[in-house]
C-alpha positions as CSV (number, residue, x, y, z in Angstrom):
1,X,15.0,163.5,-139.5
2,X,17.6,164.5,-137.2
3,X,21.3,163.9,-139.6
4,X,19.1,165.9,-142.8
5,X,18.3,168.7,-140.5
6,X,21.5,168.9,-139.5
7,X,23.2,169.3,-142.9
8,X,20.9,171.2,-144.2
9,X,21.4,174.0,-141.2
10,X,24.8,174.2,-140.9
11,X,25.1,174.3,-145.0
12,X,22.9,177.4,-144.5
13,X,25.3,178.4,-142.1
14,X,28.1,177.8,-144.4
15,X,26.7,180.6,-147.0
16,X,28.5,183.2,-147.5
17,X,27.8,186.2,-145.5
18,X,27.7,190.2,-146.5
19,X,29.3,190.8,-143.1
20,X,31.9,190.1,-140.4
21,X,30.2,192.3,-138.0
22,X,26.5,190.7,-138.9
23,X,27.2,187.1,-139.3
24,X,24.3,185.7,-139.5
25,X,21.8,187.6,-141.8
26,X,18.8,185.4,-141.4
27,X,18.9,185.4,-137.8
28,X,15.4,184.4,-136.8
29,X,15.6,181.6,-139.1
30,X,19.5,180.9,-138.2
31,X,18.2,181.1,-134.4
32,X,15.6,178.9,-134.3
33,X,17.2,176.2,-136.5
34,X,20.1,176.6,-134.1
35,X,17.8,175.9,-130.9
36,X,16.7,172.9,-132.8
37,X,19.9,171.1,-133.2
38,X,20.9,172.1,-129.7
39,X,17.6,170.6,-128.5
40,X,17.9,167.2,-130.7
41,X,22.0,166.9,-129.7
42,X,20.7,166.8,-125.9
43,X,18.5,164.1,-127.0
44,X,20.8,162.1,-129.0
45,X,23.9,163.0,-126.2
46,X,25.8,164.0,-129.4
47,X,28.3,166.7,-128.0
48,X,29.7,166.6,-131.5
49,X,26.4,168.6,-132.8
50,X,26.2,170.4,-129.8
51,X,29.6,172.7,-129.8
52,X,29.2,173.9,-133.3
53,X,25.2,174.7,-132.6
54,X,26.2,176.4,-129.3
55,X,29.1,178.4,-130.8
56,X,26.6,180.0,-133.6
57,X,23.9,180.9,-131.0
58,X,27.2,182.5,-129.4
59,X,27.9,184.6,-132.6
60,X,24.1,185.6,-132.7
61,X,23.9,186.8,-129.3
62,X,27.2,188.4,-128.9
63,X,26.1,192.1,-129.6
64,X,23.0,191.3,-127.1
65,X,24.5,189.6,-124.0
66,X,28.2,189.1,-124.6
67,X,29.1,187.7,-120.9
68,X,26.5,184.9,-122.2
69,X,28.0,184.6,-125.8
70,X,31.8,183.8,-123.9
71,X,29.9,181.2,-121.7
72,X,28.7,179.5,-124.6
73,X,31.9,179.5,-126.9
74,X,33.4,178.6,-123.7
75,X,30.8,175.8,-123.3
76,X,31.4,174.8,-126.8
77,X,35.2,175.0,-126.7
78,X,34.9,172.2,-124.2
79,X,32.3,170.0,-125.8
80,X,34.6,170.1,-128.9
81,X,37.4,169.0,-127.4
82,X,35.5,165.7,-125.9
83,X,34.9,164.5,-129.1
84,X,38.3,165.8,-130.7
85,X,36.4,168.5,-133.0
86,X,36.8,171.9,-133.9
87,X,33.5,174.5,-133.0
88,X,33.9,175.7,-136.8
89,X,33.5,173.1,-138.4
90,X,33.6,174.9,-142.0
91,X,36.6,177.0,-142.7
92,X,34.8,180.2,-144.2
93,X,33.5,180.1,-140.5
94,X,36.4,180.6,-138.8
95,X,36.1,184.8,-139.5
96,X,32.8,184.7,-137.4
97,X,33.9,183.0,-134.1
98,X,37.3,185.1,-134.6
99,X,34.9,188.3,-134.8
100,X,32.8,187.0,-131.7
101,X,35.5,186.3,-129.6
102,X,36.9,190.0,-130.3
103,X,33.3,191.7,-129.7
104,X,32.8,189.6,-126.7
105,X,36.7,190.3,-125.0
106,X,35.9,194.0,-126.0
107,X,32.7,194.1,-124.3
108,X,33.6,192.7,-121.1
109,X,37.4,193.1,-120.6
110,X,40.0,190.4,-120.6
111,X,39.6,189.4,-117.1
112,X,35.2,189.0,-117.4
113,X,35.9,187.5,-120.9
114,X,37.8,184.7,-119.6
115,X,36.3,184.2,-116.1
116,X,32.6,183.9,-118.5
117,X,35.1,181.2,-120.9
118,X,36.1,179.1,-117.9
119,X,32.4,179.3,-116.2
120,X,31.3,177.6,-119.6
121,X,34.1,175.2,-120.5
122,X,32.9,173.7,-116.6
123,X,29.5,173.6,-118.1
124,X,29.4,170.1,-119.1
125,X,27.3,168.4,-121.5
126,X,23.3,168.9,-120.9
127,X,24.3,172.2,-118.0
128,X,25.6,173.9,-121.3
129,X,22.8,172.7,-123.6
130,X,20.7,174.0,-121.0
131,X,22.5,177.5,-120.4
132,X,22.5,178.0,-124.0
133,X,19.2,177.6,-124.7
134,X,18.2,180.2,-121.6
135,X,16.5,176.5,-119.8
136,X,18.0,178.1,-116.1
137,X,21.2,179.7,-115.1
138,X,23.0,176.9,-114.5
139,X,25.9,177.0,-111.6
140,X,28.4,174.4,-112.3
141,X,29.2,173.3,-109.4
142,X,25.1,171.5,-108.7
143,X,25.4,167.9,-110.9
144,X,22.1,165.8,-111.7
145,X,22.4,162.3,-111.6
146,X,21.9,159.7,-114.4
147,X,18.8,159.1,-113.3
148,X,17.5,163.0,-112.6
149,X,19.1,164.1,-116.1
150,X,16.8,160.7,-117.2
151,X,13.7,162.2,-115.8
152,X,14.3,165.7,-117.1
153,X,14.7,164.5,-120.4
154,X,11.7,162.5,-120.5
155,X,9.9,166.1,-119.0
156,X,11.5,167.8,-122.0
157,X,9.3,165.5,-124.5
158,X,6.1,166.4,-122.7
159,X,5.7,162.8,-120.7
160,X,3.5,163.3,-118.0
161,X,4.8,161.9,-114.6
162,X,3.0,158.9,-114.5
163,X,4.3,157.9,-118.3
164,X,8.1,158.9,-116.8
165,X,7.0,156.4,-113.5
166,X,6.3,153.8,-116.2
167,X,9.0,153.9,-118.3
168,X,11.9,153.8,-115.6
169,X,9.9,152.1,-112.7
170,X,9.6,154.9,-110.7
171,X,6.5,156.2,-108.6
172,X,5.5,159.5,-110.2
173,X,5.4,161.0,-107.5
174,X,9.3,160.3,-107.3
175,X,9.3,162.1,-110.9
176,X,7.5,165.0,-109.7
């Protein structure tokens, strides 16, 4: 279930680590189990799952892609802040997002570090879900509706138009 899955990930997380500069030692297993929680907090609209998931996939993909890891800690800085939490939510943690934020400014320069910050702190909820998990690359400035996020949400479970047309009294061919 979704709250045991949870737990048991981020207390994984939580281990202690040989490394600043390789964080996550297990990251195939710490990279799908991440993708997970990011993919059941866009189902449950639970932001407060979401910036802590987000903010790891940042640390693993830092050395990769760091202009996408400071969209994503930027992402999750804001998603944090809706719900009045923290991105690290253990404080042996704290080393890693302290270590990714120093790689990533690094990388890209003060000015690309924070311009990539801001374009995901505008993110919002399921835009930064979907940026993080690589879903599109999302612009901030296009919204979906209620109804259109409804839709691709039902798409995401594998419903088939005519199931999403039943479900919210739509034609499918509106869903399509």
């Amino acid at each position: 279930t979704y709250r045991p899955a949870k737990v048991a990930h981020i207390g994984a997380m939580a281990g202690p680590r040989p490394s600043v500069e390789r964080p996550l030692l297990y990251e195939e297993v710490n990279i799908r189990g991440t993708i997970t929680l990011l993919e059941l907090a866009r189902l449950r609209d639970d932001p407060l799952m979401a910036a802590p998931s987000m903010e790891a996939l940042a640390w693993i993909v830092r050395e990769s892609d760091s202009s996408r890891a400071s969209v994503m800690m930027g992402a999750a800085e804001a998603l944090g802040r809706t719900v009045g939490s923290s991105t690290v939510l253990f404080p042996n943690l704290l080393v890693h997002h302290e270590a990714c934020e120093r790689h990533t400014r690094a990388a890209l320069g003060r000015h690309a570090f924070e311009t990539a910050r801001d374009k995901g702190a505008k993110l919002g909820f399921h835009a930064s879900i979907a940026y993080a998990l690589g879903e599109t690359d999302v612009d901030p400035t296009t919204k979906m509706t209620r109804r259109e996020r409804q839709v691709a949400e039902l798409v995401a479970t594998g419903r088939t138009d005519k199931e999403i047309g039943e479900l919210l009294t739509i034609s499918p061919h509106t869903v399509h």
